[in-house]
N, CA, C and O of each residue as an XYZ file, in Angstrom:
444
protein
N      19.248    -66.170   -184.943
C      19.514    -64.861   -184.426
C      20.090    -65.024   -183.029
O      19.807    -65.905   -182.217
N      20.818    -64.172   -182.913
C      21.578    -64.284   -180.873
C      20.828    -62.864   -180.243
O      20.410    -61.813   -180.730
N      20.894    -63.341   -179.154
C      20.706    -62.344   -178.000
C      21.424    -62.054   -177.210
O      21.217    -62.299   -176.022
N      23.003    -61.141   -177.873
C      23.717    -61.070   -177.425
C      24.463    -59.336   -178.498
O      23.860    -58.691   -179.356
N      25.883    -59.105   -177.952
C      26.067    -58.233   -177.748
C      26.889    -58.811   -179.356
O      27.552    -59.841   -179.478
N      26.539    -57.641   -180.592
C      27.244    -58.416   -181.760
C      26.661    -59.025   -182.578
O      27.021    -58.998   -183.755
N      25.231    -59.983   -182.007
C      24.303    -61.117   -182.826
C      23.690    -60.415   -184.179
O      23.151    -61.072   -185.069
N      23.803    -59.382   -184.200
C      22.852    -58.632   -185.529
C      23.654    -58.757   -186.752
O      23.054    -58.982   -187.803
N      24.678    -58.664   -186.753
C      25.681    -58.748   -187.895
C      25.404    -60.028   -188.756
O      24.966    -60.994   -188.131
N      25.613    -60.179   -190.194
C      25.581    -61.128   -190.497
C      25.967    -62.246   -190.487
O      25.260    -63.073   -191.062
N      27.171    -62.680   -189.862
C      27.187    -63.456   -189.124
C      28.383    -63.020   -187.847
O      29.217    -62.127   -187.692
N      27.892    -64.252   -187.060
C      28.150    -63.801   -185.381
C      28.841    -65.116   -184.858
O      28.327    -66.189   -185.175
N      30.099    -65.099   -183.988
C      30.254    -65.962   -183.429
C      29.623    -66.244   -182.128
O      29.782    -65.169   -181.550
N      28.976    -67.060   -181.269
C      28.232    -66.986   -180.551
C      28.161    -68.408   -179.600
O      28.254    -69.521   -180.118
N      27.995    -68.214   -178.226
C      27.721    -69.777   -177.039
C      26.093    -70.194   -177.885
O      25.332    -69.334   -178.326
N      25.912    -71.294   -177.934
C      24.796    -71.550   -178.764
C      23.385    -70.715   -178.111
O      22.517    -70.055   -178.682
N      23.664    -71.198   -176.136
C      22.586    -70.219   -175.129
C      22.289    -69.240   -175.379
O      21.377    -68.617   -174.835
N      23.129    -68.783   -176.446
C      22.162    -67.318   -177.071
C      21.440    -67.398   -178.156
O      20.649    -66.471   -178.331
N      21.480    -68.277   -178.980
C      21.178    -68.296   -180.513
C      19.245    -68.441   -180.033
O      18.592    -68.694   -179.020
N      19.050    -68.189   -181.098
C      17.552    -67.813   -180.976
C      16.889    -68.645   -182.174
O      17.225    -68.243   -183.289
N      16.006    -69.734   -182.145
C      15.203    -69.953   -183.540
C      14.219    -68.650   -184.141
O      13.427    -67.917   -183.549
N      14.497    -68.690   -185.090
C      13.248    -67.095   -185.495
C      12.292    -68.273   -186.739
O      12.825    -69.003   -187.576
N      11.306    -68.169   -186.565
C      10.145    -68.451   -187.673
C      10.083    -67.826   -188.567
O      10.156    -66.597   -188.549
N       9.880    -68.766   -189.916
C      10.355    -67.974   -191.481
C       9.414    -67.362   -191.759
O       9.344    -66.878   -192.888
N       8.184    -67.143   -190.654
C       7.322    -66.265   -190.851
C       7.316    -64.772   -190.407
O       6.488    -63.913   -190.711
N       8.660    -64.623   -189.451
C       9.013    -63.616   -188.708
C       9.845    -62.505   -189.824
O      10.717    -63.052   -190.498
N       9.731    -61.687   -189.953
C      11.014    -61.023   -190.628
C      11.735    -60.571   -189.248
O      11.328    -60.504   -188.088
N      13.113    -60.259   -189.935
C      14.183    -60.112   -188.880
C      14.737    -59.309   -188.339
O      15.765    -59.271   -187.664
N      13.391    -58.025   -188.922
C      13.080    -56.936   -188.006
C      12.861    -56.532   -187.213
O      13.325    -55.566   -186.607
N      11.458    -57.736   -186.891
C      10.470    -57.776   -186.069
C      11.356    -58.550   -185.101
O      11.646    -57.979   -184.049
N      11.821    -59.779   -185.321
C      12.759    -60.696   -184.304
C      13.524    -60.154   -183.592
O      13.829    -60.451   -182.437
N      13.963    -59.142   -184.372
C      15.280    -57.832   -183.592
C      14.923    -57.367   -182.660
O      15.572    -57.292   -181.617
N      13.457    -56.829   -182.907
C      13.087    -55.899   -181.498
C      12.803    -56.636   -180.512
O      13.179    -56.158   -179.442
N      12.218    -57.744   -180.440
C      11.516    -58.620   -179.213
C      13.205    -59.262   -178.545
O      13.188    -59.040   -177.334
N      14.154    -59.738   -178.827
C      14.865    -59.790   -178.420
C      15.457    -58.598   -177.858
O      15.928    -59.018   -176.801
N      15.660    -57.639   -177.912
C      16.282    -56.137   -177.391
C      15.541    -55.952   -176.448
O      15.962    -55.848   -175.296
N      14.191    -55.874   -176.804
C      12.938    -55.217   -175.618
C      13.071    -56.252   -174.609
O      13.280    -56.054   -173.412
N      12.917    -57.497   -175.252
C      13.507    -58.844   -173.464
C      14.530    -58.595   -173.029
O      14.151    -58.271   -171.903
N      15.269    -58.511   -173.012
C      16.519    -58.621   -172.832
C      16.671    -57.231   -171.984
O      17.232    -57.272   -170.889
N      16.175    -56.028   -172.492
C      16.320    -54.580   -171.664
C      14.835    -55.107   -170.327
O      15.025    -55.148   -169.111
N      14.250    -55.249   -170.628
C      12.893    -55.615   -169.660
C      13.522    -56.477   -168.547
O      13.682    -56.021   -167.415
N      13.895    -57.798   -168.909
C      14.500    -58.801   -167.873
C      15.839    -58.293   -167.031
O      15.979    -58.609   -165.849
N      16.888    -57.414   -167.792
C      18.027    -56.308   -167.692
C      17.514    -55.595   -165.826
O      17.900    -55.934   -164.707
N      16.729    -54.757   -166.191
C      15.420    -53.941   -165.542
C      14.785    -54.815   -164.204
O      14.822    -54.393   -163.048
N      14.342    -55.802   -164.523
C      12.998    -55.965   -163.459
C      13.798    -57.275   -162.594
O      13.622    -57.431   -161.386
N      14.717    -58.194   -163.440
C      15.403    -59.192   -162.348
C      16.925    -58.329   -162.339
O      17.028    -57.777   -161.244
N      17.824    -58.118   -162.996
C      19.363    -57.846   -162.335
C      19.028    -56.863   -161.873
O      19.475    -56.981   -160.732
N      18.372    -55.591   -161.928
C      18.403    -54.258   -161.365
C      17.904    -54.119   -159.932
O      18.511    -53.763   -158.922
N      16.420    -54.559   -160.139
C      15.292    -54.535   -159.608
C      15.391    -56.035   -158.173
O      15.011    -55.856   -157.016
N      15.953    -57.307   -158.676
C      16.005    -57.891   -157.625
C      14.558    -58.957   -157.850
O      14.442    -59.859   -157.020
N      13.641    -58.865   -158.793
C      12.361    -59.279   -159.128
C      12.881    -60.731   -158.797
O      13.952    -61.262   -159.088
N      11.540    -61.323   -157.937
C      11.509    -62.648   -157.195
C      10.169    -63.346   -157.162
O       9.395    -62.602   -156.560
N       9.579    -64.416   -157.536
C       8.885    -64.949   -157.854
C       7.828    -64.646   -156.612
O       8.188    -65.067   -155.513
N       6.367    -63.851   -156.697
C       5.247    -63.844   -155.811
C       6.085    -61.897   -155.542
O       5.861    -61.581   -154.374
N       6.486    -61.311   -155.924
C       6.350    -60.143   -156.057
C       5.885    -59.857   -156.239
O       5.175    -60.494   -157.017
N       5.422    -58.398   -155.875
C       4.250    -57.355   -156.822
C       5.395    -56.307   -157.556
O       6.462    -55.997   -157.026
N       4.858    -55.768   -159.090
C       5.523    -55.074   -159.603
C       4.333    -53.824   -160.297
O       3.110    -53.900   -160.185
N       4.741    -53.241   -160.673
C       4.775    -51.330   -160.997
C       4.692    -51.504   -162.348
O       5.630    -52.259   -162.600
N       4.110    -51.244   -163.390
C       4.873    -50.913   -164.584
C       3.682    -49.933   -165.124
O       2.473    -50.099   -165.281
N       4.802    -48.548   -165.392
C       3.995    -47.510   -165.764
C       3.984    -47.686   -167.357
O       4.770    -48.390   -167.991
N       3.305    -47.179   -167.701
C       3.044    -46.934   -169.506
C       3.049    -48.389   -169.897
O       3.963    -48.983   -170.468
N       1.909    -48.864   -169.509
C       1.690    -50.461   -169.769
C       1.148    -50.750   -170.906
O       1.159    -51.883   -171.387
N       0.717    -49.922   -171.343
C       0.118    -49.677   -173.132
C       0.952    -49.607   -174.476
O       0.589    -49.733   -175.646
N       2.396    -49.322   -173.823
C       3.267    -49.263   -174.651
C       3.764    -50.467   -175.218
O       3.273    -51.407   -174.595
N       4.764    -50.983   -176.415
C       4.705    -52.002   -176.572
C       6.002    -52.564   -175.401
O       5.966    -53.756   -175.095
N       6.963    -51.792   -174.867
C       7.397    -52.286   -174.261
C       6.686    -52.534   -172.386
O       6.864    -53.486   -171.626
N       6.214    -51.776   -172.262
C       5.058    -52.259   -171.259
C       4.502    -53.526   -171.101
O       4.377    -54.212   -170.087
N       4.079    -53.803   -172.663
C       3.222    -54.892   -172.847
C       4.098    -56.086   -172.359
O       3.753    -56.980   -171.586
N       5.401    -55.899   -173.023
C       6.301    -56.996   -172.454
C       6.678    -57.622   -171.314
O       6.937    -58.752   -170.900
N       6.590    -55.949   -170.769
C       6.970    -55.866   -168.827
C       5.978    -56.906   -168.673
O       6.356    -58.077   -168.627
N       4.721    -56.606   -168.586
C       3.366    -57.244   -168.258
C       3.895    -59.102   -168.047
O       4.081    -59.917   -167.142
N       3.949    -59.013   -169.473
C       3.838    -60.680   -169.841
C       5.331    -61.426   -169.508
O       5.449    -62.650   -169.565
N       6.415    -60.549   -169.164
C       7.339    -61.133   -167.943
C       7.408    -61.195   -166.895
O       8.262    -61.970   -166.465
N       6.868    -60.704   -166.258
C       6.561    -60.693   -164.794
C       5.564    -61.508   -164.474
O       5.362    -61.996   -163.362
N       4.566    -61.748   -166.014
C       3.558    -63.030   -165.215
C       4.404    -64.135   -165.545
O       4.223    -65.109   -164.815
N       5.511    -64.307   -166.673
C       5.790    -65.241   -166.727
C       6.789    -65.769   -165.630
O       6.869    -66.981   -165.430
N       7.591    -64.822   -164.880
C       8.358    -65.140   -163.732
C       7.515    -65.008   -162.555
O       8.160    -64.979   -161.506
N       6.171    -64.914   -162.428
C       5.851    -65.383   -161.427
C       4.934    -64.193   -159.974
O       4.407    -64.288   -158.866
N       5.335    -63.010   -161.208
C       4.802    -62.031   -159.786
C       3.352    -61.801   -159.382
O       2.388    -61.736   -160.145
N       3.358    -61.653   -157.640
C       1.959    -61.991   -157.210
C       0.919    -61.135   -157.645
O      -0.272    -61.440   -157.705
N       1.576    -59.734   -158.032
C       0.369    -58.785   -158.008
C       1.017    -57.971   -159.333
O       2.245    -58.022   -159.404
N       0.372    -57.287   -160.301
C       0.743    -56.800   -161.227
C      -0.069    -55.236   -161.641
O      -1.203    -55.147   -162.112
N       0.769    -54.199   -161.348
C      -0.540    -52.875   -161.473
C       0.576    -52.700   -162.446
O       1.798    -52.849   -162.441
N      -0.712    -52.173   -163.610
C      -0.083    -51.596   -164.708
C      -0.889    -50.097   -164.601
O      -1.937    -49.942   -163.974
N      -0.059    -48.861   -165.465
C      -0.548    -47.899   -165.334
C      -0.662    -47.327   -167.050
O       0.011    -47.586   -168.049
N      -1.582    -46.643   -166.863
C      -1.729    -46.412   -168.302
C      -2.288    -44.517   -168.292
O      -2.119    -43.948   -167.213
N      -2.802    -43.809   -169.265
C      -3.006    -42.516   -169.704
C      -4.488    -42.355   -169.758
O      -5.186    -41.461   -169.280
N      -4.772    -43.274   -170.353
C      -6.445    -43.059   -170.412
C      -7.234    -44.475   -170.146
O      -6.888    -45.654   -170.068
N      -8.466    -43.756   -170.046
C      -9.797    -45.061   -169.282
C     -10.043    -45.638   -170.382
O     -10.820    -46.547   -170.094
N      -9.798    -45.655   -171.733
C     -10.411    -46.774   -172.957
C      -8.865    -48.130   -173.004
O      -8.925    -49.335   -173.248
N      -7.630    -47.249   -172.659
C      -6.327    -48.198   -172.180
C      -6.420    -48.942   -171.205
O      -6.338    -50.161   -171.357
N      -6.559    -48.536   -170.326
C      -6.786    -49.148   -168.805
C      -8.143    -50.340   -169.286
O      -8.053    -51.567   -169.275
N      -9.179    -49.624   -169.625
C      -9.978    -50.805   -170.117
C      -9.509    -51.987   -171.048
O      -9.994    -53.057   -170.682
N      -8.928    -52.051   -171.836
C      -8.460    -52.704   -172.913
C      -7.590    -53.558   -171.765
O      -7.906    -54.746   -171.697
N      -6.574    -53.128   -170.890
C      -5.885    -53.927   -170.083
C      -6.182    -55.169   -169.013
O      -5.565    -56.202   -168.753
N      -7.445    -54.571   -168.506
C      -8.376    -55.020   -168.108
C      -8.835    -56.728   -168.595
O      -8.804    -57.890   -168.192
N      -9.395    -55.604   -170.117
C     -10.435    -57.025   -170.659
C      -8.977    -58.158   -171.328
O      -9.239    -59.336   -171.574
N      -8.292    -57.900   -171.433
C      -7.397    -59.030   -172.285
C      -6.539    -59.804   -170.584
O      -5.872    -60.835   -170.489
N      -6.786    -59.165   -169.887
C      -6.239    -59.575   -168.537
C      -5.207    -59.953   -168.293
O      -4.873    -60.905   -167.588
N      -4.271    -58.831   -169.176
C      -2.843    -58.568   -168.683
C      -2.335    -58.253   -167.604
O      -1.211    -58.677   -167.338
N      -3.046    -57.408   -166.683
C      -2.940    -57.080   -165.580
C      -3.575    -57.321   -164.472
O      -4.805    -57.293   -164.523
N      -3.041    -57.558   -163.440
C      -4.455    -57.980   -161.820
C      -5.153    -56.459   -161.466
O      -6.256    -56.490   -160.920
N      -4.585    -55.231   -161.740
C      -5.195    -54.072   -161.783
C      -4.847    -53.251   -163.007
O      -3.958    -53.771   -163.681
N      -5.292    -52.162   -163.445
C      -5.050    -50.993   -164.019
C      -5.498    -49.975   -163.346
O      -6.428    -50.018   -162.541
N      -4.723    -48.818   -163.706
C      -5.401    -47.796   -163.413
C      -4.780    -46.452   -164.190
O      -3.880    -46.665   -165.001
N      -5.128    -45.373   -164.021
C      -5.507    -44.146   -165.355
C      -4.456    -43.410   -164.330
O      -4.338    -43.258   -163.114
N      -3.923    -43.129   -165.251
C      -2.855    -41.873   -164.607
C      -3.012    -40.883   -165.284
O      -2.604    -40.906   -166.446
N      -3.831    -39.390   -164.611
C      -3.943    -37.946   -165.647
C      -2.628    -37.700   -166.546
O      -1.606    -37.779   -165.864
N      -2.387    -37.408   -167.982
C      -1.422    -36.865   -168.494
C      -0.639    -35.704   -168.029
O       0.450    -35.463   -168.548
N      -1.171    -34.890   -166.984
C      -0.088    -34.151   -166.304
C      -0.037    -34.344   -165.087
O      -0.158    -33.429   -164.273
N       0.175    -35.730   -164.732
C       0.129    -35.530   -163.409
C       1.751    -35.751   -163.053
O       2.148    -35.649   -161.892
């Protein structure tokens, strides 16, 4: 699979730096999205954002699955402090105990 602009088609011409191994345990559904969601996440938090290793970063709706991603790129590039925000106290807990985040915290639904 590529991670690139085109790669979904059945076949793709492609720099190999994009090609992706997928596990024949993966369907290529599932492979589809995690490449899109990286790719928009990393898009976001390093070209946009400027994200630099020992940063602290923000990521609201950390419960979401693309949240979840934010989370686990930013620890993987390195940032110092990580508040995730979430909707409710059983989320925020859950964030907590799997220790995705260095904080959580509950943001009211209308706030």
């Amino acid at each position: 699979m590529g991670a690139t602009l085109g790669a979904f088609a059945p076949f793709a011409l492609l720099d190999h730096r994009h090609a992706l191994a997928v596990p024949g345990s993966l369907p290529m559904t599932d492979a589809a999205t995690r490449a899109v969601g990286l790719s928009t996440e990393h898009d976001a938090l390093v070209s946009q954002a400027g994200f630099k290793a020992g940063d602290s970063v923000l990521i609201v709706g950390a419960t979401s699955s693309i949240g979840l991603l934010a989370i686990q790129l930013a620890r993987a590039l390195g940032a110092g402090l990580i508040i995730a925000t979430t909707t409710s106290d059983e989320k925020a807990g859950r964030l907590r105990e799997t220790g995705r985040s260095a904080d959580a915290a509950r943001v009211p639904q209308n706030a």
